[in-house]
C-alpha positions as a Markdown table, in Angstrom:
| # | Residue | x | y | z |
|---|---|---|---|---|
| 1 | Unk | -25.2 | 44.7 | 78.4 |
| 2 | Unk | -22.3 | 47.0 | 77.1 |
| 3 | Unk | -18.9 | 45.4 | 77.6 |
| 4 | Unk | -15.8 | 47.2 | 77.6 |
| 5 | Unk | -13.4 | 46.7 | 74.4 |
| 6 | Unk | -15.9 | 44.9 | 72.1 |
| 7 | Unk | -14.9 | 43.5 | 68.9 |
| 8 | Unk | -18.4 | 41.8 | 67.6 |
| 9 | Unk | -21.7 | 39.8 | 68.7 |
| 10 | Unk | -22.9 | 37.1 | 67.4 |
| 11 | Unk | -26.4 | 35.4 | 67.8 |
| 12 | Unk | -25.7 | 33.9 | 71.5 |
| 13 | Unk | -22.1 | 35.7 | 72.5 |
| 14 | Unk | -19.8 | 38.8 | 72.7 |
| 15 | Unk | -16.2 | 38.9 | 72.2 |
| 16 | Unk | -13.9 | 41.6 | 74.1 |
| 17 | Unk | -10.7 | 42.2 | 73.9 |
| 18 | Unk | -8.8 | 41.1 | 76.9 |
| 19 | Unk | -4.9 | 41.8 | 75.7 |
| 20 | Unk | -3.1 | 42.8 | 72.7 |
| 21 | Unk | -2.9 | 39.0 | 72.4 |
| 22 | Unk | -6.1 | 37.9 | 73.8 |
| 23 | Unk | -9.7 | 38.0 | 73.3 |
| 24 | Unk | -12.6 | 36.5 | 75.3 |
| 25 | Unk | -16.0 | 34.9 | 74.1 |
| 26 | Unk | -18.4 | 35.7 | 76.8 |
| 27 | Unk | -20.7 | 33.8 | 78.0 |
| 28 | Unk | -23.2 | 34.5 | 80.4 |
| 29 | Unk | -26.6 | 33.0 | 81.9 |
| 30 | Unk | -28.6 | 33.9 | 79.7 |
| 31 | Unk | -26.3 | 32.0 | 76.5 |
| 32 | Unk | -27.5 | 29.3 | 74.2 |
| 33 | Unk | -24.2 | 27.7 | 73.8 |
| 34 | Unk | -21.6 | 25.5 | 76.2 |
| 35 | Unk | -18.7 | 26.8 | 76.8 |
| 36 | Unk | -17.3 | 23.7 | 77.9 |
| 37 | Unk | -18.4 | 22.0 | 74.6 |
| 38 | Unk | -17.0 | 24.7 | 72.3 |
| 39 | Unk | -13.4 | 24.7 | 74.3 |
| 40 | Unk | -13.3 | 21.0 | 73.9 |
| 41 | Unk | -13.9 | 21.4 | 70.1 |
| 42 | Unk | -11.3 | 24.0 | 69.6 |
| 43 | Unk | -9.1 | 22.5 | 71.4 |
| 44 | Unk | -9.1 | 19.0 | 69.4 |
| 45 | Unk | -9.0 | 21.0 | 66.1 |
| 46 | Unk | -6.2 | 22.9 | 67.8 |
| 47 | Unk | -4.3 | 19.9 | 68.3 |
| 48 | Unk | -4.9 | 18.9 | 64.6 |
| 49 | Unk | -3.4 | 22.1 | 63.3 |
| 50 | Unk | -3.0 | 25.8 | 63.3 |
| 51 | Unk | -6.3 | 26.3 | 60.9 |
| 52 | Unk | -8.6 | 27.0 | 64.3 |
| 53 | Unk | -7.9 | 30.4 | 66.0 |
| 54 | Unk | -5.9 | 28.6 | 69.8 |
| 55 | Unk | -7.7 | 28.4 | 73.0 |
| 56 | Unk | -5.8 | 29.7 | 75.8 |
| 57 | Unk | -7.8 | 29.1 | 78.6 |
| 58 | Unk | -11.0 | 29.1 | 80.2 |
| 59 | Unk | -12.0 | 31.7 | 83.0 |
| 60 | Unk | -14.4 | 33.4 | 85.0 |
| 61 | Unk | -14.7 | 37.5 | 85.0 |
| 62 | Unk | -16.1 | 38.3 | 88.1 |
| 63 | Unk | -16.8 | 42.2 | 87.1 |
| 64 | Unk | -18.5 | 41.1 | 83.8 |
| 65 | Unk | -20.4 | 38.1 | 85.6 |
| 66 | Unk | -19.3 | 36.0 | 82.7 |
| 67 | Unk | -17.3 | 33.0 | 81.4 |
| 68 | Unk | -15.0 | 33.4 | 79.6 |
| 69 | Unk | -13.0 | 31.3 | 76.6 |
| 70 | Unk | -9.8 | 32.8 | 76.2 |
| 71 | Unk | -8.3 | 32.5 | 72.6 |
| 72 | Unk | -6.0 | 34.3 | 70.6 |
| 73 | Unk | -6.4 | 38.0 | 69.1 |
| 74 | Unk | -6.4 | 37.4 | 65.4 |
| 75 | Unk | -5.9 | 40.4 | 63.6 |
| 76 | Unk | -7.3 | 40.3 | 60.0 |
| 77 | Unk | -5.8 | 41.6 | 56.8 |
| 78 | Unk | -7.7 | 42.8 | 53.5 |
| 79 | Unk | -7.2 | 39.6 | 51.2 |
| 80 | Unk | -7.5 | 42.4 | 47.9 |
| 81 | Unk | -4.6 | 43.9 | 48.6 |
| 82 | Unk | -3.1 | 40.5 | 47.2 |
| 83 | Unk | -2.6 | 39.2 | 43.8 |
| 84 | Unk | -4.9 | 36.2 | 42.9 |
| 85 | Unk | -1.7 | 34.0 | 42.4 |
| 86 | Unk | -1.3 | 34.4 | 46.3 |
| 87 | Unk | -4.9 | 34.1 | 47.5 |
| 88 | Unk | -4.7 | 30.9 | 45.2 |
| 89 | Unk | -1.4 | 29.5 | 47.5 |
| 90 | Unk | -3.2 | 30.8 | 50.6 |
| 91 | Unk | -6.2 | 29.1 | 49.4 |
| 92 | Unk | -4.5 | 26.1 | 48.7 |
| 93 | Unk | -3.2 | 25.8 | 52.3 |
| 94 | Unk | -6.7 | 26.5 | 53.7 |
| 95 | Unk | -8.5 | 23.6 | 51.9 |
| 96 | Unk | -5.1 | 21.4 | 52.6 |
| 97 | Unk | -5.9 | 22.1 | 56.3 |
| 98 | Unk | -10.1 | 21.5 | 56.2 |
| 99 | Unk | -9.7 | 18.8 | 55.0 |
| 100 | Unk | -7.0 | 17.6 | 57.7 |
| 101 | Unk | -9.6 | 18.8 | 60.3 |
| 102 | Unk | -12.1 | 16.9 | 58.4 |
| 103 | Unk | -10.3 | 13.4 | 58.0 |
| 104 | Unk | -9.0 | 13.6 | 62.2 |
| 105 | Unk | -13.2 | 14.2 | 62.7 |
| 106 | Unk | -13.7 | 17.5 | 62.7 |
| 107 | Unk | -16.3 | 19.8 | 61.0 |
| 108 | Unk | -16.8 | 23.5 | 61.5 |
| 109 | Unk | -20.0 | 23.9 | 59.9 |
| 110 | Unk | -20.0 | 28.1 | 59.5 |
| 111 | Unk | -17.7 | 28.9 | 56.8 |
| 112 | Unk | -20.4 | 30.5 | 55.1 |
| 113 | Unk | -23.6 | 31.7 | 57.3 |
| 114 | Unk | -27.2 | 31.6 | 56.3 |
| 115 | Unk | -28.4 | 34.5 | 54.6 |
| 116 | Unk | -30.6 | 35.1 | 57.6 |
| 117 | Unk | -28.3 | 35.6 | 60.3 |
| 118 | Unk | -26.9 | 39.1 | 60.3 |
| 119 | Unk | -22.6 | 39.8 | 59.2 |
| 120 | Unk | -21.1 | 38.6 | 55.9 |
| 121 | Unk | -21.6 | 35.6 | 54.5 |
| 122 | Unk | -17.3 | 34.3 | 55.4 |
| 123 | Unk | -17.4 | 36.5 | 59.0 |
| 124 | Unk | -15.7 | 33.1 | 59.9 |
| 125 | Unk | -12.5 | 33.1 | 57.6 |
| 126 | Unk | -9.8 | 35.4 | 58.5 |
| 127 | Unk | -6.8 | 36.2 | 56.6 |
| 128 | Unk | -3.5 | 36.8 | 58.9 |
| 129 | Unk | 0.3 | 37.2 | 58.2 |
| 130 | Unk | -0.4 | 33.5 | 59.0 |
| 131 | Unk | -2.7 | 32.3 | 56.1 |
| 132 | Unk | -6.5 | 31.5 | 56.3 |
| 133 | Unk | -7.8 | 31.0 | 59.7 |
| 134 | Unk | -10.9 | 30.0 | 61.0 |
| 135 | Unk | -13.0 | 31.7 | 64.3 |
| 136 | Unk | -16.4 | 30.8 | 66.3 |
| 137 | Unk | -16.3 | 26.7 | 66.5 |
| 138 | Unk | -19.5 | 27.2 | 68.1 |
| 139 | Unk | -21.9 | 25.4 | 66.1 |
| 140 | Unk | -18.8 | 22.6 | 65.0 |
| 141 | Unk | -18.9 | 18.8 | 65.6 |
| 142 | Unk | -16.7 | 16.2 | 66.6 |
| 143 | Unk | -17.9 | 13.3 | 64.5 |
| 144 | Unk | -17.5 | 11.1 | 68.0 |
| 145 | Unk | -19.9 | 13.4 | 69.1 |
| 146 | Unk | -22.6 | 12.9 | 66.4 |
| 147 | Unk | -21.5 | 9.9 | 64.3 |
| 148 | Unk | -20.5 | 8.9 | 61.3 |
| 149 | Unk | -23.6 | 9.6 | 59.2 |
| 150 | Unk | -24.4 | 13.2 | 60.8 |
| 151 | Unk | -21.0 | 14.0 | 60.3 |
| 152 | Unk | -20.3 | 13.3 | 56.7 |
| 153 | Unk | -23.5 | 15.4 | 55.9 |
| 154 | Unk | -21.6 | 17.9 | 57.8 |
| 155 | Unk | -18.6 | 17.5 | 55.6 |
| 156 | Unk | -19.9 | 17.3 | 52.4 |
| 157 | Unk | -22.2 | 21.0 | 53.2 |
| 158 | Unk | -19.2 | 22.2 | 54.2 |
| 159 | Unk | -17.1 | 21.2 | 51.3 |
| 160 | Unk | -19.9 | 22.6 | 49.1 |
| 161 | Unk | -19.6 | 26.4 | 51.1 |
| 162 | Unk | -15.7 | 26.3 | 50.4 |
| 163 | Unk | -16.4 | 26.2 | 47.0 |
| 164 | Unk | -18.3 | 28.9 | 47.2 |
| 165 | Unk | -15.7 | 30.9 | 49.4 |
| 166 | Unk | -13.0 | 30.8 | 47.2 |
| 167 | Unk | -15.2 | 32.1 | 44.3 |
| 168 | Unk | -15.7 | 34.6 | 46.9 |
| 169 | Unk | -12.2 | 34.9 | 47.8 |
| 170 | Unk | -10.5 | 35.1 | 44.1 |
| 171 | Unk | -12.5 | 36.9 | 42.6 |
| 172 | Unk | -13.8 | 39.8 | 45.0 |
């Protein structure tokens, strides 16, 4: 289906704009993920910190015949415009606040995407006026939600992609 002020796709979702401050992630029948579980997670990492774009709310679009989870409008900046000395503070902040996320049992688990799904490899790491932020909790865990053992594989993956990422990030 075509929607109306579309930023991206993904594998399972679309994201419209809804307001200068707003965008949606759809989700319709036909969806592989739970909307329910994906608020919930972004809303506990919300409550951690300001890392994890902020749910708004959770609604139904009666035009689009979708749900719909309400979150911020991020707008992204070009991180080369910057000096490395900055990236390095912004960085610094970014891997402060991971591993924040990751001590209160949190994991996002797509800083960098497999080579075979389509977008750049760090789709998921926006820089703002605000710092490093991170989008699409989709595939996260809660480690109350999958356990210790599951979870710390999760961790240490993902500690291994944000070295990668600020090779990426520095040095682009």
């Amino acid at each position: 289906m075509k929607y109306p002020r579309r930023l991206s796709s993904g594998a399972n979702n679309t994201v419209i704009v809804v307001s200068d401050n707003e965008v949606a992630k759809l989700f319709t029948d036909d969806t592989r993920s739970d909307i329910g579980s994906e608020a919930e997670k972004m809303k506990y990492a919300n409550e951690i910190n300001g890392l994890v774009a902020k749910l708004v709310r959770l609604e139904y679009n009666e035009l689009l015949q979708a749900e719909m989870l309400v979150m911020e409008r991020i707008k992204p900046i070009d991180f080369r415009a910057y000096e490395v000395e900055i990236r390095q503070l912004w960085l610094d902040v970014f891997e402060h606040e991971l591993k924040q996320l990751h001590a209160a049992g949190f994991v996002h688990r797509d800083l960098k995407r497999p080579s075979n799904i389509g977008g750049l490899a760090f789709d998921n790491i926006l820089l703002t006026d605000e710092g490093l932020r991170l989008i699409d909790v989709g595939i996260s865990a809660l480690e109350r939600q999958v356990g210790s053992a599951i979870f710390n594989k999760y961790v240490e993956i993902e500690l291994a992609e944000l070295v990668v990422f600020k090779d990426y990030f520095l040095n682009r």
